[in-house]
C-alpha positions as CSV (number, residue, x, y, z in Angstrom):
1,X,42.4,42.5,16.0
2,X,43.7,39.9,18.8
3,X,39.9,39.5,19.9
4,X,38.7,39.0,16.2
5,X,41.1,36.7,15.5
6,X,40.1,34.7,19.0
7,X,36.3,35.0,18.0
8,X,36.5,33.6,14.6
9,X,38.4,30.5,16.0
10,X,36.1,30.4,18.2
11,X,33.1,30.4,16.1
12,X,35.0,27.7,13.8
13,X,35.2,25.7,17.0
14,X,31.9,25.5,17.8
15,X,30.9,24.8,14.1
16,X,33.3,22.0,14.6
17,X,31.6,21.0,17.3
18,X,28.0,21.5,15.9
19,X,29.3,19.2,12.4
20,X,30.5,16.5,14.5
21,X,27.1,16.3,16.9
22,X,24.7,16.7,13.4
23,X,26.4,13.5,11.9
24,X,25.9,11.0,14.9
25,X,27.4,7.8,14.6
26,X,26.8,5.2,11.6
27,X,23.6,3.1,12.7
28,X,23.8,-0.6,12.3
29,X,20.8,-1.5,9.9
30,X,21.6,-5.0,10.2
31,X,20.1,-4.9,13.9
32,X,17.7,-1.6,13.3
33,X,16.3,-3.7,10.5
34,X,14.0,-6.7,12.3
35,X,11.9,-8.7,11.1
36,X,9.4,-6.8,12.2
37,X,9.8,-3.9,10.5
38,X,9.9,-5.6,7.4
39,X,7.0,-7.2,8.1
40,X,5.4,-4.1,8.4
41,X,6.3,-3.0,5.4
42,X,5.2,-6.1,3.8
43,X,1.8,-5.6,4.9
44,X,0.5,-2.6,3.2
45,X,2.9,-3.6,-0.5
46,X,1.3,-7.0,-0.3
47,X,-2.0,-5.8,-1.8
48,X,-4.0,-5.6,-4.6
49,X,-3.4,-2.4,-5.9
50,X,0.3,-3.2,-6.0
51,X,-0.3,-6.3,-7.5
52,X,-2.8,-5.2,-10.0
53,X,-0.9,-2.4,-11.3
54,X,2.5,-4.4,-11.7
55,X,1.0,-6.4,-13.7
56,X,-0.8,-4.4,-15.9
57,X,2.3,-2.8,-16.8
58,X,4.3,-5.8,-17.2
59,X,1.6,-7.1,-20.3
60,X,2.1,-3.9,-21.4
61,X,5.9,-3.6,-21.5
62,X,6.4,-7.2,-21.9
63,X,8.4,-7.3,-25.0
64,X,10.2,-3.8,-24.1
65,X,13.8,-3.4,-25.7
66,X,16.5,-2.0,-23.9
67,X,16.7,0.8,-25.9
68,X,13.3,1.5,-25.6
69,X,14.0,1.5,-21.8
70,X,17.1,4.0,-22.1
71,X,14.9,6.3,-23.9
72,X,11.6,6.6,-21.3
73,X,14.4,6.8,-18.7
74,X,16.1,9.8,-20.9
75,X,12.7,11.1,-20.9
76,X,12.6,10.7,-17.4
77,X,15.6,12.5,-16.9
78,X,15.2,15.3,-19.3
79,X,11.5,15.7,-18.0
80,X,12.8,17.3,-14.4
81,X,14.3,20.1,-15.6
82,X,11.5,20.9,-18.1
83,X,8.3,22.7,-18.0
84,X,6.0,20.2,-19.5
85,X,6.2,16.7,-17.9
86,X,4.1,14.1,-19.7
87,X,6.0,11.1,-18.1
88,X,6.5,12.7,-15.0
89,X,2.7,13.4,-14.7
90,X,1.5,10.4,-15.8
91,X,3.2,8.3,-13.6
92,X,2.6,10.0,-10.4
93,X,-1.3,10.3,-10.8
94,X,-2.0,7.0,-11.6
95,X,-3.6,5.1,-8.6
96,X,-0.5,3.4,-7.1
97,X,1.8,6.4,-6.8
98,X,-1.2,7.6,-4.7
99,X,-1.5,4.8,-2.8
100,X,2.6,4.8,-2.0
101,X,2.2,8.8,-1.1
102,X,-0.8,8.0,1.3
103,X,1.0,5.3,2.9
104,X,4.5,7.8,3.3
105,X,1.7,10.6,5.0
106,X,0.9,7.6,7.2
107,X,4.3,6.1,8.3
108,X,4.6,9.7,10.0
109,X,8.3,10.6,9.4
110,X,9.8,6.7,9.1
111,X,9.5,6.7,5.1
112,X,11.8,8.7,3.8
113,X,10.3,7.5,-0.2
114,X,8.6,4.4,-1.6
115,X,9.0,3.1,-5.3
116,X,7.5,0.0,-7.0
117,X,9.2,-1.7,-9.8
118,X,7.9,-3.8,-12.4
119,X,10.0,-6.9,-14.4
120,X,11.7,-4.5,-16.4
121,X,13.1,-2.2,-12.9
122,X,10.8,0.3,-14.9
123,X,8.9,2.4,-12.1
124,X,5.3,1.7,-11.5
125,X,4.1,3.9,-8.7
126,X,6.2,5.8,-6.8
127,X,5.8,8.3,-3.2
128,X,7.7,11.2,-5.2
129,X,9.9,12.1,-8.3
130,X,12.6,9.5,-8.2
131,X,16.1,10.8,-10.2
132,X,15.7,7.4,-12.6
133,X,13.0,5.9,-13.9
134,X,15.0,2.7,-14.8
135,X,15.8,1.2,-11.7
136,X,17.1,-2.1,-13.2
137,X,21.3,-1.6,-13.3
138,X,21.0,-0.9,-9.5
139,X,21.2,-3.3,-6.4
140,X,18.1,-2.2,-5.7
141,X,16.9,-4.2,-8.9
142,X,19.4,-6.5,-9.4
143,X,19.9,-7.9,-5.9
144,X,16.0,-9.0,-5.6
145,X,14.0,-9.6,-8.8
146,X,16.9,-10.3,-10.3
147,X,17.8,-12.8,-7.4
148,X,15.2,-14.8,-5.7
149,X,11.3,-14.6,-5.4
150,X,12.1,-13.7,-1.7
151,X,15.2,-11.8,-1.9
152,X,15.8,-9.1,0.4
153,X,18.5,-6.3,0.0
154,X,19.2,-3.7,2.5
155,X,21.4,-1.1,1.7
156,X,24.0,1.0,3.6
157,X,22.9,3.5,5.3
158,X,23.3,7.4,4.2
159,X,23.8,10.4,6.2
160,X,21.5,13.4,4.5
161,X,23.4,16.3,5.9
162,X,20.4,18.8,4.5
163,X,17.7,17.0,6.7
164,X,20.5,15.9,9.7
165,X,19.1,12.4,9.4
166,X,20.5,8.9,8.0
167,X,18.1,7.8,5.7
168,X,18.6,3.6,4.4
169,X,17.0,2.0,1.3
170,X,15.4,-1.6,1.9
171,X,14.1,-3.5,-1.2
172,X,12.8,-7.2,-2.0
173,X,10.9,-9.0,-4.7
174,X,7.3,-8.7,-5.3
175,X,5.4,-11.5,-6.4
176,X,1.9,-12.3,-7.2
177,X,-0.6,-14.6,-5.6
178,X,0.8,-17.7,-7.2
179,X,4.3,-16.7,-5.4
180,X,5.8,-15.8,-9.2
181,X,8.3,-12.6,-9.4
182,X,6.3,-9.7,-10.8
183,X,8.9,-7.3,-9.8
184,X,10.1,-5.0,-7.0
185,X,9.8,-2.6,-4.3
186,X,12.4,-0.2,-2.4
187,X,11.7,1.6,0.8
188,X,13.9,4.3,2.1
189,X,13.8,5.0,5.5
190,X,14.2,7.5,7.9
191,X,16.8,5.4,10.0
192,X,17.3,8.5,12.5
193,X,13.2,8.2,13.2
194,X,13.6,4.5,13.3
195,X,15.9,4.5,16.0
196,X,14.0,7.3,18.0
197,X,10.7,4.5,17.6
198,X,13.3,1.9,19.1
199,X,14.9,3.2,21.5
200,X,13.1,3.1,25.3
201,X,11.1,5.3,26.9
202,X,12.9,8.0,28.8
C-alpha cells in the first residue's frame, strides 16, 4: 500500500510537471507582432476577391436592422448543432471562404483561422465555422471599422490547452481602392509557430 501510495504521488508529480512545461510562458505579441508580419498578412486580404465580395454584400445588407442581424446570427448559432445548415453552407462555399481556407493551407501551421467582415461585422468569408456570425459587439469589430480606416487591434494572446499552443487574434479595417472602410478582417494565429519561425537557427 506504502508503494501505491508513493507511485500515485509520483505520477501526480510528473503530471505537475508535464502541465507546467505544456503551458510555456505568456508570449509578448506586442514584439512577436512586427510590422512585418502584418504586412504579410496584408498582402494576400488586400485583393480583389476580398474587396469584391465585401462589397457586394454590403449593397446587399445595406439597410440591415439589428434585428434582422440577431436573427441570421441565431440562425447561425442554431445551425451548428443541426443537421441541415443552409447559412452555414452557403457562406462557406462562396468564393471568399475558399480563398481564406487556401490561404490557411498555405500559411502552413501560422494561421490558426481567418474571417472577413463586412460594415455590419456580418461575416463574409471565412477559413472555418466561426461560433458567431455577428462579429460586430466584439473588439474585433468595434476596435477597427468601428475606429479608423487604418485601425489595427491585436488581441491577448490565448493558451489552447487541447492543441498545446497559444493561438492570438489580429484584426484591422479593410478598405477599398478609394481608401473608404468597407469593413474588417481578423486573423488568429498560431503564436507558438510564430515564435518557432522567429526564433534563430539552432
Amino acid at each position: 500500500m506504502a508503494f501505491s501510495r508513493s507511485a500515485l504521488a509520483a505520477a501526480a508529480l510528473m503530471l505537475s510537471a508535464a502541465s507546467t512545461v505544456a503551458e510555456p510562458a505568456k508570449p509578448d505579441v506586442q514584439k512577436m507582432i512586427t510590422p512585418a508580419v502584418i504586412e504579410e498578412m496584408r498582402q494576400w486580404i488586400d485583393t480583389e476577391i476580398v474587396r469584391v465580395s465585401v462589397g457586394a454584400q454590403n449593397a446587399a445588407k445595406s439597410d440591415l436592422a439589428q434585428e434582422k442581424i440577431d436573427e441570421l446570427d441565431k440562425m447561425w448559432r442554431a445551425e451548428q448543432e443541426a443537421a441541415d445548415k443552409p447559412l452555414i453552407a452557403a457562406t462557406l462555399s462562396n468564393p471568399l471562404s475558399v480563398y481564406l481556407a487556401r490561404m490557411q493551407g498555405r500559411s502552413l501551421g501560422l494561421y490558426a483561422e481567418i474571417f472577413i467582415m463586412d460594415q455590419n461585422g456580418l461575416n463574409v468569408g471565412q477559413s472555418s465555422v466561426t461560433s458567431d456570425f455577428w462579429q460586430g459587439d466584439e473588439d474585433k469589430f468595434q476596435k477597427t471599422y468601428d475606429v479608423a480606416d487604418d485601425a489595427l487591434f491585436i488581441d491577448e494572446p490565448e493558451w489552447d490547452d487541447e492543441a498545446k499552443i497559444w493561438r492570438n487574434q489580429v484584426s484591422f479595417t479593410l478598405t477599398d481602392e478609394a481608401k473608404a472602410k468597407i469593413g474588417a478582417v481578423t486573423v488568429e494565429i498560431n503564436l507558438t509557430e510564430l515564435q518557432r519561425r522567429q526564433s534563430p537557427a539552432t
